[in-house]
Each structure stands twice: as C-alpha cells, then as structure tokens.
C-alpha positions as CSV (number, residue, x, y, z in Angstrom):
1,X,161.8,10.5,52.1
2,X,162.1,14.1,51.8
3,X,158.9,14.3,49.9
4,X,156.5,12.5,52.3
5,X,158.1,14.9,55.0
6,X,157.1,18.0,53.2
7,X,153.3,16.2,52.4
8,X,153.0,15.7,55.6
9,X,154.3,19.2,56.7
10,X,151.7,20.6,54.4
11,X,149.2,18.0,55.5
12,X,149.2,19.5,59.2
13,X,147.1,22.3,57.6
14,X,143.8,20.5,57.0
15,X,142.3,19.4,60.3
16,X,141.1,16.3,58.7
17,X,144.1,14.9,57.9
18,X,146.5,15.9,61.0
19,X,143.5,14.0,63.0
20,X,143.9,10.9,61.2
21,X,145.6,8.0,63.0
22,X,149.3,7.5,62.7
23,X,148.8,4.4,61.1
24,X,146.5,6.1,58.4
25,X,148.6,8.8,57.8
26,X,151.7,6.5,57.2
27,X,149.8,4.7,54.4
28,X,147.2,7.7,53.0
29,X,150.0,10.2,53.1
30,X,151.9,9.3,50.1
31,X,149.1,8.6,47.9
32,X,147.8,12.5,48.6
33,X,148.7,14.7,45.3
34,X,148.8,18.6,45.5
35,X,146.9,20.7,43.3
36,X,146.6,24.4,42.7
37,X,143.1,25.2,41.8
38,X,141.4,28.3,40.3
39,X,138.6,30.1,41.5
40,X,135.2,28.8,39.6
41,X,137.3,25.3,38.8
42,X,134.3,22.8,39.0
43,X,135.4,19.6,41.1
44,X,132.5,17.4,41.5
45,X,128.7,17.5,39.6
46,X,125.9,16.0,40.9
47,X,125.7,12.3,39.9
48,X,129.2,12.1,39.0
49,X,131.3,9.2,40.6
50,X,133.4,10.2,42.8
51,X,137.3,9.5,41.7
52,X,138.9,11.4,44.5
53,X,138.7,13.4,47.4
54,X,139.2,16.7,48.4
55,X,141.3,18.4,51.3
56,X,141.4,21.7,51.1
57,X,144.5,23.6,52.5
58,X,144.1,27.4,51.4
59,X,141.5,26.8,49.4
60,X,137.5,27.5,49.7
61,X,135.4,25.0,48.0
62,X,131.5,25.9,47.9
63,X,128.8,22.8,47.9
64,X,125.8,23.8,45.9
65,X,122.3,22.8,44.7
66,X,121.2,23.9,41.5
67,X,117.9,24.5,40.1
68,X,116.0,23.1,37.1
69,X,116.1,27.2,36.3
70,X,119.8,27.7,36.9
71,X,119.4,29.1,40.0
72,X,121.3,28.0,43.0
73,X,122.1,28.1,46.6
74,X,125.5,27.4,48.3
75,X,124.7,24.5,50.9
76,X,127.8,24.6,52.8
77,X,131.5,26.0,52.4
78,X,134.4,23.9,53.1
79,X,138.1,25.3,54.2
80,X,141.0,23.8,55.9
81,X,138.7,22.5,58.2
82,X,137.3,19.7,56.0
83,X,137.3,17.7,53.2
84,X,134.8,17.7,50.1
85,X,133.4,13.9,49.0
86,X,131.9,12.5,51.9
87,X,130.0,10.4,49.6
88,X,132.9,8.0,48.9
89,X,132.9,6.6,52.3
90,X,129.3,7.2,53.1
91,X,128.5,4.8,50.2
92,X,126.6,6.7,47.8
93,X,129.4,7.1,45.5
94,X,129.0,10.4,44.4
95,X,126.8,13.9,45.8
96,X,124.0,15.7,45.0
97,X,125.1,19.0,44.3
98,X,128.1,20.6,42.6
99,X,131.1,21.5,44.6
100,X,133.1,24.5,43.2
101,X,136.1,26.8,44.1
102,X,135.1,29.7,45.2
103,X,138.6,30.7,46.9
104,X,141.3,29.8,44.4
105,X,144.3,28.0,46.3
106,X,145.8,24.5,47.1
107,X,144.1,21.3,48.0
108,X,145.1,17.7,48.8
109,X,143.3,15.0,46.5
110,X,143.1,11.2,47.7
111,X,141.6,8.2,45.5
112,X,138.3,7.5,46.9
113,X,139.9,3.8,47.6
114,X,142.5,4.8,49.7
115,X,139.6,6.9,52.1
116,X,137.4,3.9,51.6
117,X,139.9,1.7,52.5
118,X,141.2,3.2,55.6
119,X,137.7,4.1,57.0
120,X,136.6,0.2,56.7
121,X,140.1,-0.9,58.1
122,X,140.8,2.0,60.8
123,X,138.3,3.0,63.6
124,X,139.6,6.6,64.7
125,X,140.0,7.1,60.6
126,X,136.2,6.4,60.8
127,X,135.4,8.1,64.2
128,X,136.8,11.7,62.4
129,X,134.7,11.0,59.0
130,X,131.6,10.4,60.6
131,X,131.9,12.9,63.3
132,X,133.5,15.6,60.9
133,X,129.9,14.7,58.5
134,X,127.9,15.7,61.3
135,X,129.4,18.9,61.8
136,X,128.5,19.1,57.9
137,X,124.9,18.3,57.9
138,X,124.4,20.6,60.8
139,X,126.4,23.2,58.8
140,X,124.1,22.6,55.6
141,X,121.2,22.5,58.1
142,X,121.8,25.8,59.3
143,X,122.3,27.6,56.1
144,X,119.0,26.5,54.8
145,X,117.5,27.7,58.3
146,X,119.5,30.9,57.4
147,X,118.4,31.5,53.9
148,X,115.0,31.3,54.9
149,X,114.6,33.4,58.2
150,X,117.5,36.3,57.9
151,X,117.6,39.3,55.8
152,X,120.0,39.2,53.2
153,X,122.6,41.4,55.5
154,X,122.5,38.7,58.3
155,X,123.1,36.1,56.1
156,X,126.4,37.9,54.2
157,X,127.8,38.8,57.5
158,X,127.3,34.8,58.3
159,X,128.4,33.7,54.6
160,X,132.0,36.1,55.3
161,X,132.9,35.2,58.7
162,X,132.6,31.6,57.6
163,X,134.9,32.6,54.7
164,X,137.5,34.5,56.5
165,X,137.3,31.3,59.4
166,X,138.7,29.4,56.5
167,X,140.9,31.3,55.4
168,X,144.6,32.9,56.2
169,X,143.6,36.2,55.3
170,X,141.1,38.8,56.7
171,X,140.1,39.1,53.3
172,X,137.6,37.2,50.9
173,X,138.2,37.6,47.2
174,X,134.4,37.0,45.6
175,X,132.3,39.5,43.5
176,X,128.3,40.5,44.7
177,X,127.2,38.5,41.7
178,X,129.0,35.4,42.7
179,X,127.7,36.0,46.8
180,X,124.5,36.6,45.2
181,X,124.7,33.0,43.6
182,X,125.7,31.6,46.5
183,X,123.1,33.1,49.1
184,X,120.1,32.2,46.4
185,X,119.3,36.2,46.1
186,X,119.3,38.8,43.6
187,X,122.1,41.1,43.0
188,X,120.7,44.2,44.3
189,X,119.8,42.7,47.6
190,X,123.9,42.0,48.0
191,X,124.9,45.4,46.9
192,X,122.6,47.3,49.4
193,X,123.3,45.1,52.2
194,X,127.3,45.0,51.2
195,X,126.8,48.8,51.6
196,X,125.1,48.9,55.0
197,X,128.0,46.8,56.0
198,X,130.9,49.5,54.6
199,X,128.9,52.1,56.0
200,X,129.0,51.0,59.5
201,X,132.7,50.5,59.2
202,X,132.8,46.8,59.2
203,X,133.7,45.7,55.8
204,X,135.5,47.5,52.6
205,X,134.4,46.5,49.8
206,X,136.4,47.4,46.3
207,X,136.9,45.4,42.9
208,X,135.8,42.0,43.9
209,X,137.6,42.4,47.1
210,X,136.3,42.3,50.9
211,X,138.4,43.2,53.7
212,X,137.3,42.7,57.2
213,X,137.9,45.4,59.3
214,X,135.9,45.1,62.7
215,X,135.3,41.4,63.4
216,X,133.2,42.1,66.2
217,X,130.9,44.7,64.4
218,X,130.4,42.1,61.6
219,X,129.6,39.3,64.0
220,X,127.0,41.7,65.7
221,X,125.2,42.4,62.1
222,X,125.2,38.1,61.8
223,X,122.5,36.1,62.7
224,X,122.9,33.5,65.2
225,X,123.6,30.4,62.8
226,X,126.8,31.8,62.5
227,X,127.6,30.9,66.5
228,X,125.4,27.7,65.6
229,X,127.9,26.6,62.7
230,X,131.0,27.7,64.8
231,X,130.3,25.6,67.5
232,X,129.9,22.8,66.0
233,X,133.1,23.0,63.9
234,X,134.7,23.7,66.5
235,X,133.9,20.1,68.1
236,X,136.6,19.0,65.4
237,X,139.1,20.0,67.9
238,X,138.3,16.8,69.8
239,X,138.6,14.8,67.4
240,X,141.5,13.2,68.5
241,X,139.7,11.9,71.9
C-alpha cells in the first residue's frame, strides 16, 4: 500500500498522468515502473515496436528525425508535461524518429497494453491522449516552421526556454555540439549565437552548462513559435474539463 502511495505521489509530477481519470489511475498506477535514465540513453528507434511508454518526471527526452547522412533535427522535446509513444495508442505501433535523453533524470514507463487498454476502455483517458497529441503535432509543427524561417539565435533562445519550461532548474545541462544536433545546424552557428546571448546578459554559458539569467531578455531574442508552442501546452491545463 505504501508503494502505490509514493507512485502516485511521484505520479502528480507528469501532467499526463495526474490528468488521468481516477479510475485509470487506480488500475495504470501500479503497473508504472521508475527509471533513472542517462543523458544520450536511446529509448525508442524508428520502426521499433513500441514495448512501453514513457512519462517523464525530471527528465528531457528529445524526438528526432534522422537523415540518410546522419544528420538530424530535434522535432519536438518532451518534459513533465508529456509522455513519449504516442504511437501505441494511435495505432501505428511504433514512431518515426528516435527519441533520446537529452536531460538525464527519472521517468515513469507503462506497457503499451495497459495505455492501450485504458484509452479503448476509458473516455477522459482518451480525451487527454488525443488532446495532449495535438498539442504535440502543433509543437513539432512549429519547430519545423522555426528551423526554417529564424536565425539560429531565435531558434536557441526558443530551443532553451522550452528546456528550462520542462525542467526544475533554471539551468539546461547540453553542450553546443549536441544543440547543434538538435537545431539541424553547424557548430559554429551555436557558438556565435550562444555568445550574442552571454553578451547581452541573458545566458552564461560554461562547460556544457547554461544558466538562465534574464528570462525576459531571452524570450525577447526568441522568435514567436516559442509563445506559439507555449500556448498550446498550456491548454493541458484543461484537461481535466
């Protein structure tokens, strides 16, 4: 008894699941597992059937498309807010892209039958899925919007107040090269526009290691998607409705 108390204790910290229906949470709730996971620990491929899902509770897990070339470009970036597998109640069975940590922390996992099972049986379990996915698409929508019509200092200042959103820190740990992956630009491009950043005051950057230091100053260098995205996750709140 004491141990599905403290699941669901930790469970209040991802929005999905404190959103679920009592009901749901009685019978979902003790099949979640914890699981402490590193950063750059590879969780899903693309193609690969989906055993399990994903809800992230200090954790940041990056959704990205990769290249025939080995480039790639982070599609979306899911925090407490979410969950990552949508494709196991969706019906596809598994997702295009690779999801990946990119913010090493803990993360609740669920067999893709129990989610399956309680968004078939319960309708405000589905009523969350569905409208928590279309805050995703419209997440992934944006970014590609992003990535195409920003400069490359718009789009980090979009890519870290998503991060820090997600996060219980004002800080992201991540190096340029790994943002650089992420955003689908070179290097360089990240290192000058990382510098405009500290030189305005906004940001310090040191060792792999962002602090935010003037929220407002970094959400005047961001682009508007980042208001776009925002809005739209914030519609999670009424979930419960």
């Amino acid at each position: 008894m004491e141990a599905v108390i403290e699941i669901h204790n930790q469970a209040k910290a991802n929005k999905i699941l404190i959103r679920l229906p009592q009901g749901s949470q009685r019978r979902v709730f003790p099949l979640l597992r914890s699981f402490e996971l590193p950063l750059g620990a590879v969780l899903f491929e693309p193609g690969q059937k989906l055993e399990g899902v994903y809800f992230p509770v200090t954790i940041l897990i990056s959704q990205v498309y990769l290249m025939r070339d080995g480039q790639s470009t982070e599609l979306s970036l899911v925090g407490s807010e979410g969950l990552v597998g949508i494709g196991s109640f969706l019906g596809g069975g598994s997702m295009p892209f690779r999801s990946v940590v990119q913010g090493a922390g803990t993360a609740f996992r669920l067999p893709v039958d129990a989610i399956l099972n309680e968004f078939e049986r319960e309708p405000g379990t589905r009523k969350v899925l569905l409208r928590y996915t279309q805050a995703l698409i419209t997440n992934i929508a944006q970014s590609a919007a992003c990535n195409r019509h920003h400069s490359i200092e718009q789009q980090l200042s979009r890519w870290l107040l998503i991060s820090i959103d997600r996060l219980p820190a004002n800080e992201v740990t991540m190096t340029q090269e790994l943002i650089a992956n992420m955003l689908g630009v070179r290097r360089e491009g990240v290192t000058k526009a990382a510098g405009r950043l500290q030189l305005a005051g906004v940001i310090r950057y040191k060792r792999g290691h962002i602090e935010i230091l003037d929220r407002p100053g970094l959400e005047a260098f961001a682009c508007e998607c980042y208001e776009v995205v925002k809005r739209e996750m914030e519609r999670l709140d009424s979930f419960s409705d």
